[in-house]
Structure formats: structure tokens, C-alpha cells
C-alpha positions in Angstrom: -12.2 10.3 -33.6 -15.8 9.7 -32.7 -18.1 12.3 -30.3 -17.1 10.1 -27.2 -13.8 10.6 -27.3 -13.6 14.0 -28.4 -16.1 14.7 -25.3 -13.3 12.9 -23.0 -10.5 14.6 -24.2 -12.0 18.0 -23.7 -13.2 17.0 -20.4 -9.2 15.5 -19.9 -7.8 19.1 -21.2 -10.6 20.6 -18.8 -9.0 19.0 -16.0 -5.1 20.5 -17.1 -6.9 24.0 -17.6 -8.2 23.6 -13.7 -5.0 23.4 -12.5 -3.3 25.5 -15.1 -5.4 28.5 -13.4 -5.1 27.1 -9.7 -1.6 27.4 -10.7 -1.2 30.4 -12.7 1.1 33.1 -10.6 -0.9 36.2 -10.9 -5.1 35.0 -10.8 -3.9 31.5 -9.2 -5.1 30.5 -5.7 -2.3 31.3 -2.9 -2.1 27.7 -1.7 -1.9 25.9 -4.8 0.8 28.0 -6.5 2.8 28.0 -3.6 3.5 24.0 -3.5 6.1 22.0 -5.2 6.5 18.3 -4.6 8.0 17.8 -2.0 5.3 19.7 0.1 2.7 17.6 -1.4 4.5 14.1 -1.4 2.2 13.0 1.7 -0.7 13.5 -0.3 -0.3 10.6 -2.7 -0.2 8.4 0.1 -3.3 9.7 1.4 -5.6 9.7 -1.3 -4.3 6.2 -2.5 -5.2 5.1 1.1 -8.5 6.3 0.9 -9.2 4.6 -2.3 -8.3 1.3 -0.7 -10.4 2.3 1.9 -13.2 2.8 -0.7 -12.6 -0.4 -2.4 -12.4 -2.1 1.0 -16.1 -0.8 1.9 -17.5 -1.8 -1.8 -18.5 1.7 -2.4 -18.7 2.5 -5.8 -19.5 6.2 -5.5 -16.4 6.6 -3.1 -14.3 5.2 -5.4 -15.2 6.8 -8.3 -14.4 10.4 -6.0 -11.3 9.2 -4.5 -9.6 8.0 -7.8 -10.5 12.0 -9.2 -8.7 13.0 -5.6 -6.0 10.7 -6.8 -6.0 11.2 -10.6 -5.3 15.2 -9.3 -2.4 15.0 -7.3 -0.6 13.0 -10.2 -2.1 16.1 -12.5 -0.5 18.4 -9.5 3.1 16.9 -9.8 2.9 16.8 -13.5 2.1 20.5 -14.0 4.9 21.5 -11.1 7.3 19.7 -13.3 6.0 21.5 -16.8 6.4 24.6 -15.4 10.5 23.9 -14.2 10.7 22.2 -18.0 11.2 18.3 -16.4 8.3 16.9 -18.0 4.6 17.4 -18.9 1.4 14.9 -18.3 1.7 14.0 -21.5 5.5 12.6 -21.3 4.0 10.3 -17.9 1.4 8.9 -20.2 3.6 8.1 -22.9 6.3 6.6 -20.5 3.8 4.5 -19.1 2.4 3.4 -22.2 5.9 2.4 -23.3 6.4 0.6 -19.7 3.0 -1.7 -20.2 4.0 -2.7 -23.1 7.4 -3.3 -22.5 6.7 -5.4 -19.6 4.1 -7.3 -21.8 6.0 -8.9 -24.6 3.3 -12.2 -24.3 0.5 -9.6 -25.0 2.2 -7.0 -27.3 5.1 -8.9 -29.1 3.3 -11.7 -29.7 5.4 -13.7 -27.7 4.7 -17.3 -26.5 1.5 -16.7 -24.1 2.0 -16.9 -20.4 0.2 -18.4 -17.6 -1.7 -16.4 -14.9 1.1 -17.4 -12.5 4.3 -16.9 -15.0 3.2 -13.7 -15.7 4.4 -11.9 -12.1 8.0 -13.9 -13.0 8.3 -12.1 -16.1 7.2 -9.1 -14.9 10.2 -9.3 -12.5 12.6 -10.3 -15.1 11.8 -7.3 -17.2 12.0 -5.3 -13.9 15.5 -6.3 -13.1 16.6 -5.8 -16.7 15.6 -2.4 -16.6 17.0 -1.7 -13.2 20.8 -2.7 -14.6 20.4 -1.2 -17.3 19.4 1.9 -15.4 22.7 1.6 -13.1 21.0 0.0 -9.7 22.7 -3.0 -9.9 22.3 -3.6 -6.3 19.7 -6.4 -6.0 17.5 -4.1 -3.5 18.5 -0.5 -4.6 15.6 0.8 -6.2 13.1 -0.1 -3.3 12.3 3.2 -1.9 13.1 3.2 2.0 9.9 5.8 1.9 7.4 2.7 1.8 5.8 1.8 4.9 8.1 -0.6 6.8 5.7 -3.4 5.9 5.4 -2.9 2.8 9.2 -2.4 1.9 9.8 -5.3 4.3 7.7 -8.1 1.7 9.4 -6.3 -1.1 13.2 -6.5 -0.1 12.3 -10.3 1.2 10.6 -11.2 -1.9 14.0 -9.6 -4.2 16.3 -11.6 -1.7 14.2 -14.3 -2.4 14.0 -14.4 -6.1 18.1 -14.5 -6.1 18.2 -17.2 -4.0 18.5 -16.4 -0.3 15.0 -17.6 1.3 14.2 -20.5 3.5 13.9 -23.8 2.3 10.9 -25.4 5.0 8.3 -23.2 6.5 9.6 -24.7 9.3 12.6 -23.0 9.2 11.0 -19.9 9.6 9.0 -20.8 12.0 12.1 -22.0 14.0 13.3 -18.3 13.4 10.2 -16.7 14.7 10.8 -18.7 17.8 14.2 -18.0 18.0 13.2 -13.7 17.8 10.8 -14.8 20.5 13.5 -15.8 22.9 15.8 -12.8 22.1 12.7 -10.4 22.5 12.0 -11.9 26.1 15.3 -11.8 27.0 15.6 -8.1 26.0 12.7 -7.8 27.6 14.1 -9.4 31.0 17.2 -6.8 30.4 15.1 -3.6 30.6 17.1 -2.8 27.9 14.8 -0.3 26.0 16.9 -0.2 22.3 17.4 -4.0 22.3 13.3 -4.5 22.9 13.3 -2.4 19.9 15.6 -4.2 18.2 14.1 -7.4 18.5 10.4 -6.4 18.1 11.7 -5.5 14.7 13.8 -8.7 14.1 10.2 -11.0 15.0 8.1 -8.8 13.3 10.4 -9.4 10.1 10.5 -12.9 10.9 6.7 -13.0 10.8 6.2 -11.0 7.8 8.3 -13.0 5.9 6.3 -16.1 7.1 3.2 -14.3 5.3 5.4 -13.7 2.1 6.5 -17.5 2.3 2.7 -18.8 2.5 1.6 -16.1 -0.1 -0.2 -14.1 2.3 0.3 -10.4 1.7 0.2 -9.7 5.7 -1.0 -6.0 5.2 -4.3 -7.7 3.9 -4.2 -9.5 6.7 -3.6 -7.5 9.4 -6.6 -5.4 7.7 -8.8 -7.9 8.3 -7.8 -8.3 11.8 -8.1 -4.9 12.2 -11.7 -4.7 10.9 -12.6 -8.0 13.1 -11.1 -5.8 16.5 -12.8 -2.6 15.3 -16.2 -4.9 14.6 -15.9 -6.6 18.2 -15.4 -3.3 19.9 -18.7 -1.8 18.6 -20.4 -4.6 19.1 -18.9 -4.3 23.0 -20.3 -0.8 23.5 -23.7 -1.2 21.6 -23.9 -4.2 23.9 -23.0 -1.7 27.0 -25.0 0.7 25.9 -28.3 -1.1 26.0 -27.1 -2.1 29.8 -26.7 1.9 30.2 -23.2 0.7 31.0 -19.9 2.8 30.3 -17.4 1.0 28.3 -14.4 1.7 30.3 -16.5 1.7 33.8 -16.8 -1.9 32.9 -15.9 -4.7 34.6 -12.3 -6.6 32.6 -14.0 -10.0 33.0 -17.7 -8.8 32.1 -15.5 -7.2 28.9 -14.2 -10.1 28.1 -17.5 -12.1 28.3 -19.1 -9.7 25.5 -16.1 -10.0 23.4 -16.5 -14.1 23.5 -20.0 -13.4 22.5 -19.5 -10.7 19.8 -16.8 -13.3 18.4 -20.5 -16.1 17.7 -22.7 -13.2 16.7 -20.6 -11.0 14.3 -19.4 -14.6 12.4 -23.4 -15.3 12.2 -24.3 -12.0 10.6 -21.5 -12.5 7.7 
């Protein structure tokens, strides 16, 4: 082992000792050793979304902080689990490494070599091995129902899909989204509050899996909506502002004049 690696290892095992001690039952610190992983879970989801938020902003120095906020709270689950004798950081790393390889025979087995696009099929077939041979035999039992609706909604579409139930024509689906349309205006016309529901649901399913059917992931893409309403809506105020204008003391239709503008500016400035 050269210096550099002995220097990151010691500065890994630093890392375990921190949270040994935060830990530790006597000397630890009252907040940490009181957790276990359930009251942590939301966590996870937090950091990860701030390191998509990072990445998002091309910060570097962001990134490089949020993946150590993220890097702990898999060190946090890890040492919970040593301590009730499930498992140790150690037994994640070598499971994982096991699972990369695994899932890359073209790489590791020196199996025939796969295309940028064949690789994701393979993947999937490995997947799907492992899942029967695990006892989920249920095409869609091992997607978590704890993933954001959107997110577990492309997933259980895209399964579905790769055993044969999907749309034929994009023009099916559009046809379907159409169809939700209907039903939603007619809930709507109903008053009937659950069935609105209902329906909002069935169209927004309908439109997702449009996205999954052009190969859009529509998270990305209702980011970037997102970011282009967020963008607009500064670019409204600052306007306002140099009127000494209030934004909601504003006119709708002197609103909606700076919003047409902001749409030419902000597309000139990228």
C-alpha cells in the first residue's frame, strides 16, 4: 500500500471513530446516541436532494460538502446496525462490490461487450434474476411504495413495460391523457371532491407515462419548468421593484405583460 492510500484509509477509519464517539453511550452526544433508523430515514432523502440541488447549480464546493452530509448518514445507519450485530460498513462495501460486479459480467467476466444502450437491459435482467431468486416474484414487489409518487410511478410503468404491458403508438397515450381529461372535468362538474382526486391522479399517471414512453424522465423535467417559473417570477419583482411597485398590489394584466417579457429576456441571457 503506497502513502496515499494509507493516508485515506486513516482519514476513512477517522470518519468511523467520529461516529463511534458521537455514538458511544457514556461520553456520546445525547442526540446522536439516541437515534436508530427509523428516526433518521428522512434524512437520506434530504441530503441526497441537496446534492442534486448542488449538482443542479454546478457548484463544485457544494457538492463536494453535501456528498460528506450524505456519505454520513450511510456511516450513521451502518454503525446503528454494528452495534445490534446486523451488519458493519465494511459488510455494505463488500455487498456492493459484489453487486457491481455482478451486474457487470461485460466488464468483469469478460463477457461479450455491450453497447451504451444494451447495457440498462442487462442491468434489468440481472435485476429480475436476483429479485426471484430472492422470493419477490411479483413483477413490481420490490419497488418501495416510500419513493416519491413520481418517481415510483416511472418505475412501476417502466417494470410493466419491460413484461409487455405498455402502449403500442404514442398516440395511444395521448388518446388516454385525453380520455383522464374528460373524466377529471366531469368529476370536476360533479363536485365530487374524492373522484377529482381520483382522476387528477389517473391524468397525471397518464402523463408521466407519456414522458417514460418518449424517454423523458419527467422529474428532470418538471425541474426545469420549475426553475423557468422560479426565474420569471424574480425577474417580475426586480422588474416591480425598479417601478417601486408591490408584486401582489399589481395589476393581473400589467403581471402578465412582465411575464411575456421576462419569457424574451431570460431566453437571451442563456
Amino acid at each position: 500500500m503506497n502513502k496515499e492510500n494509507e493516508e485515506n484509509l486513516a482519514i476513512f477509519n477517522d470518519l468511523l471513530g467520529i461516529m463511534i464517539q458521537l455514538r458511544d453511550p457514556k461520553t456520546g452526544c445525547e442526540w446522536d446516541k439516541s437515534q436508530n433508523s427509523y428516526t433518521i430515514r428522512k434524512y437520506c432523502i434530504e441530503e441526497a436532494y441537496e446534492v442534486v440541488d448542488s449538482i443542479e447549480k454546478n457548484d463544485v464546493n457544494a457538492l463536494r460538502d453535501e456528498l460528506g452530509d450524505l456519505l454520513f448518514q450511510v456511516i450513521f445507519h451502518a454503525q446503528i446496525n454494528n452495534e445490534e450485530k446486523n451488519f458493519d460498513i465494511f459488510d455494505v462495501i463488500n455487498d456492493l462490490c459484489k453487486k457491481m460486479i455482478r451486474r457487470h459480467p461485460h466488464i468483469f467476466k469478460k463477457n461479450k461487450k455491450l453497447k451504451k444502450e444494451e447495457v440498462p437491459i442487462s442491468w434489468e435482467k440481472i435485476k429480475e434474476k436476483e429479485r426471484t431468486k430472492g422470493g419477490k416474484t411479483g413483477i413490481l414487489a420490490d419497488i418501495p411504495i416510500t419513493f416519491p409518487a413520481n418517481t415510483r410511478a416511472v418505475k412501476l410503468q417502466k417494470r410493466a413495460a419491460q413484461n409487455g404491458f405498455d402502449w403500442n403508438k404514442i398516440e395511444d397515450i395521448f388518446d388516454k391523457i385525453n380520455e383522464e381529461i374528460e373524466e377529471l372535468n366531469q368529476a370536476i362538474n360533479e363536485g365530487n371532491n374524492k373522484n377529482i382526486e381520483e382522476e387528477m391522479g389517473d391524468l397525471l399517471f397518464s402523463i408521466i407515462n407519456l414522458s417514460r414512453k418518449l424517454n423523458i424522465d419527467p422529474e428532470s423535467s418538471l425541474r426545469i419548468t420549475n426553475k423557468k417559473f422560479y426565474d420569471r417570477i424574480v425577474y417580475i419583482e426586480n422588474k416591480l421593484e425598479k417601478e417601486n411597485k408591490e408584486f401582489k398590489e399589481t395589476d393581473l394584466s400589467r403581471l402578465e405583460e412582465i411575464w411575456t417579457e421576462s419569457k424574451d429576456k431570460i431566453k437571451q441571457e442563456v
